[in-house]
C-alpha positions, 0 to 999 in steps of 0.5 A, a space after each residue: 459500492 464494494 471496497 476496493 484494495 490496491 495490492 502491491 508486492 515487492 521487496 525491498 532494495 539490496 541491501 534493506 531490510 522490510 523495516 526499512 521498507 516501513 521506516 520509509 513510508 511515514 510521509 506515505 502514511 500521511 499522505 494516505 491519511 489525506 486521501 478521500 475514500 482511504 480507509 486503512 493500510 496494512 504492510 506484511 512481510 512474508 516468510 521470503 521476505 516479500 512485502 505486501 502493501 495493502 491500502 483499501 478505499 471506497 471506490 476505483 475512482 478514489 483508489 486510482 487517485 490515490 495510488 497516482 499521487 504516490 508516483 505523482 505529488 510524493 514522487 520525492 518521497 525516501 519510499 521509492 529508493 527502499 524497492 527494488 522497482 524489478 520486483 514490484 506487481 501491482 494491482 486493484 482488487 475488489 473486495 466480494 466478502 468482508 468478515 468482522 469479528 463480533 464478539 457475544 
């Protein structure tokens, strides 16, 4: 079973900065924290102040599940107000390679 990623690009709402985008996810995070099969999360920023929010899973079937609950069970969440909704692009993605660092 391959790890899957869902990969959201957006940015944030006029007038919110990318740390505002963060600050606004704390009951995200914990709600990811409950999910089975979540494995981690990263939030970027790009240079032109795009956002990437990676959040990886074990299956499609846990992924979709999760991702349904952040529109569903945290449709309340402060998240929502922080993106410009015309901006996002959202899609799974499989994982083909995985590279860990091992030091000697």
């Amino acid at each position: 079973m391959g790890e899957i990623l869902e990969v959201t690009s957006l940015r944030p709402a006029p007038g919110l900065t990318p740390e505002d985008f963060v600050a606004a996810n704390a009951d995200i995070n914990e709600y990811l924290r409950r999910r089975p099969g979540f494995a981690w999360r990263r939030i970027v920023v790009r240079d032109d102040g795009t956002i990437l929010d990676i959040v990886a899973y074990d299956s499609i079937e846990h992924a979709r599940s999760g991702a349904a609950g952040i529109t569903g069970e945290m449709a309340g969440s402060p998240v929502h107000d922080a993106i410009d909704h015309s901006t996002v692009d959202w899609q799974f993605t499989t994982v083909l390679q995985h590279v860990e660092r091992h030091d000697p």
